[in-house]
Phi, psi and omega in degrees: 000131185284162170253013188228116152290160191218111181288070159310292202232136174198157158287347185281352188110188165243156177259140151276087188302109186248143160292141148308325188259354186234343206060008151263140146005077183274005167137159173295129149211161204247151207262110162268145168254212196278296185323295179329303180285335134331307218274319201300312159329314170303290188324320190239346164332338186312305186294089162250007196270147173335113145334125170269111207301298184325300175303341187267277193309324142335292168332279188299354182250317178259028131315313182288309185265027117297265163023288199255352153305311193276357206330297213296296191321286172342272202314345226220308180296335172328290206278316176298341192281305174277325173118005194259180207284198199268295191314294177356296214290315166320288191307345193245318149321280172325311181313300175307324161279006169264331196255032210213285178323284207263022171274342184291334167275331162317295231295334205273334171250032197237321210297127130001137173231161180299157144224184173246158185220108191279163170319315197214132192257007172288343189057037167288341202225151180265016205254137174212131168263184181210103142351022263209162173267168157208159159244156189287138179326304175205135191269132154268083183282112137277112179243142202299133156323324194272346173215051194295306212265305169329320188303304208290337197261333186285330176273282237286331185278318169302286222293286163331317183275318196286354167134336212235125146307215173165147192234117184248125165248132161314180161276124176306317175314002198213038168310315178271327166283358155285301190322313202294316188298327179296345209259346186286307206283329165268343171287353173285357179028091158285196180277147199295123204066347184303326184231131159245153142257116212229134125290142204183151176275176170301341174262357167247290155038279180280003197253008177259329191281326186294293191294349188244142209274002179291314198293132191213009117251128166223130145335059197261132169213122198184198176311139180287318186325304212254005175290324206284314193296339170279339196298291161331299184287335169276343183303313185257037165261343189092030181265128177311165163180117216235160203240119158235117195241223195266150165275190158215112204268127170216167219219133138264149205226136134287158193290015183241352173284101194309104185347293218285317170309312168246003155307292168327327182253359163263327177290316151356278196285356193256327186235023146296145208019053177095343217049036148242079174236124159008309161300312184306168190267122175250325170225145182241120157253137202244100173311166225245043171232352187229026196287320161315280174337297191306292189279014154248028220238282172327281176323320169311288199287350167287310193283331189295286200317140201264121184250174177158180159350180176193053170217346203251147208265005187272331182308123169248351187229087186274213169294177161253200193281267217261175179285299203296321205284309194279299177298286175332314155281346178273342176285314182268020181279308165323326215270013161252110194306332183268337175257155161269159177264123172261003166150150192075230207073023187247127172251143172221105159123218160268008179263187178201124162322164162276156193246148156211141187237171186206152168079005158333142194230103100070304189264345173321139173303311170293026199217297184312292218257316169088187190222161183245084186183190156268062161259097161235179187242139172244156164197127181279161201211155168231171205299344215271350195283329191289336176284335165296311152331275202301327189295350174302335185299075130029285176255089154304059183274305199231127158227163185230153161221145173223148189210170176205063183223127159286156222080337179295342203275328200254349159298273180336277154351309150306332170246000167298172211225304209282167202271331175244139186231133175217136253222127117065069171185169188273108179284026192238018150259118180234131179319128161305318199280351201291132186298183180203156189143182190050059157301072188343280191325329217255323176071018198203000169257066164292187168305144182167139159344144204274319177303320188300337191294320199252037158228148198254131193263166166197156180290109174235137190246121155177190204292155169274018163252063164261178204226141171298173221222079150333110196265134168318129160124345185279020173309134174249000000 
């Protein structure tokens, strides 16, 4: 019995992995459905004794020189799987081995600690409570195409030191480096039973997760179409279940704030990895005296960008996943009766110029909903205008400002939504170690420590000469 799945063999069929970028074929990889993804479960459920924080880091240490062994191969499936340029693909290989490297040390100074709370602060009561953890039995994880492989080391690495085994599914679009992490993730001889890995489609996936009574979270990070509907649905199997889906990123710019400076860190933040990350900037409101400058600023630098091949190290602009993914943005570039295109918005293949609109309406869907691709929409605002904007958004995850006004940064803060505010900086660069959370729909992801997701605080009330209470899974 392995200590890792490995879809060798299953009954659900097969996935064709295709590139974006050659439109061949990049491998087979085989399908567990739901009975399947049972069986696996069963098979290692035996291994129920408290995780060991050494061992889990031990683990994770010859994870990191797996990896990194494997580095130039990673980079290369990187860039076909996804569409993103060569620098991207570094970043995110490289991130993973840094974030591999240095977690143990993340994990021993970021983790939660107990706390206490007395009964009575009158000293009336002989009662004392305490604040404390437990982690859930086994974590059900989905991750997203645009960061698959990052994700899965980032839940398999949280998840182990707080205490919870875990079951992951890749993206399928991102089939053969889940494969390749699973074969990784078993020659690291993790702790017995602790990590499965299955490609599946999302409805057996999840109906192995709704039935099976070890899995007590599931994880979903992905598409907004579909959070509400996992949401739901885990509610009524009684499973917890936290949502991270796309942001729709929006960026204010002030009159004091140097034109060039922020032409630069918005064309940035809008076409890194394509512009499709959670993060990236989808809409700009523009104090209205500098609404001009700016957007001819933008435009030059939108148009300056190379789009192309994404394996050539001159490429700043690759494919998106898909042919349908490039049509689907050019409709919704369109789908505003009033604005216009200032330039790109042509797609061939799976690619797409970057884009920029103008004349954009408040109620507009792009303005509400945001876009996945290398696109935003501008717009001038006066100050009193800006809090109306941005609260129309619909997915707040990440917003930004740049400014050299003091105060200005925490007046913003106040009238965002989003869970993340970045300061004078590009927001679509993100940290492995950086929390994540506060996802409006789940009403159950605040911002919070990536380990902390996957322990359950609970309360414990009773006298204060009981001897404190070791929550399972803190073995060192």
């Amino acid at each position: 019995m392995s200590r890792v799945s490995r879809a060798r063999a299953a009954s659900a069929g097969s996935h064709d992995v295709v590139s974006p970028v050659t439109g061949r074929s990049l491998g087979t990889v085989a399908l567990w459905d739901t009975p399947g993804i049972h069986r696996r479960l069963a098979a290692v459920e035996a291994a129920n004794e408290p995780l060991r924080r050494r061992e889990v880091l031990a683990f994770l240490r010859r994870l990191e020189a797996e990896v990194r062994s494997h580095r130039e191969r990673l980079l290369d499936v990187t860039v076909l799987e996804t569409g993103f340029i060569l620098d991207h693909a570094r970043e995110m290989v490289d991130g993973t081995i840094e974030f591999l490297g240095d977690f143990e040390r993340h994990a021993r100074e970021g983790s939660s600690r107990e706390r206490s709370v007395p009964h009575s602060y009158s000293g009336q009561s002989s009662r004392h409570m305490t604040i404390t953890h437990r982690p859930y039995r086994r974590v059900a994880a989905m991750v997203p195409q645009n960061a698959s492989f990052t994700l899965a080391v980032t839940i398999i690495a949280s998840a182990l030191y707080a205490g919870a085994r875990v079951l992951i599914r890749p993206s399928l679009q991102c089939g053969v480096s889940g494969e390749a992490l699973a074969e990784m993730v078993e020659r690291s001889r993790p702790p017995e039973g602790a990590v499965l890995i299955v490609n599946s489609l999302a409805r057996e996936f999840l109906a192995a997760c709704h039935s099976a009574d070890e899995i007590e979270l599931i994880h979903y990070i992905g598409s907004n179409r579909h959070a509400l509907g996992v949401f739901v649905e885990a509610f009524a199997a009684k499973k917890v279940c936290l949502l991270d889906g796309q942001g729709n990123g929006m960026l204010y710019v002030d009159a004091g704030f140097p034109l060039e400076q922020a032409a630069s860190l918005i064309a940035s933040g809008a076409t890194r990895y394509n512009g499709e990350t959670c993060t990236s900037v989808n809409g700009v409101l523009v104090e209205r005296s500098r609404y001009h400058a700016l957007r001819d600023r933008l435009v030059a630098a939108f148009a300056s960008l190379h789009v192309g091949d994404p394996t050539r190290e001159e490429t700043e602009i690759g494919p998106l996943f898909s042919r349908t993914q490039a049509q689907e943005l050019i409709t919704a570039l369109r789908a505003g009766g009033d604005s216009r295109v200032l330039c790109g918005g042509t797609a061939f293949g799976a690619y797409v110029t970057p884009a920029i609109l103008e004349g954009v309406t408040i109620e507009d869907a792009l303005v509400r909903e945001g876009v996945f691709g290398p696109a935003l929409w501008i717009q001038p605002v006066r100050a009193e205008e800006r809090a109306g904007w941005l609260r129309a958004n619909t997915f707040p995850l990440s917003d930004a400002i740049l400014t050299r006004r003091s105060h200005g940064a925490q007046a913003f803060a106040m009238e965002s939504r989003a869970a993340r505010i970045c300061v004078n900086a590009d927001p679509s660069i993100e940290s492995m170690f950086e929390p994540w959370g506060g996802y409006p729909p789940s009403g159950m992801n605040p911002v919070s420590n990536w380990i902390d997701k996957y322990r359950r605080c609970y309360q414990l009330d009773a006298p204060e000469a009981l001897p404190p209470v070791r929550s399972r899974g803190r073995r060192d």
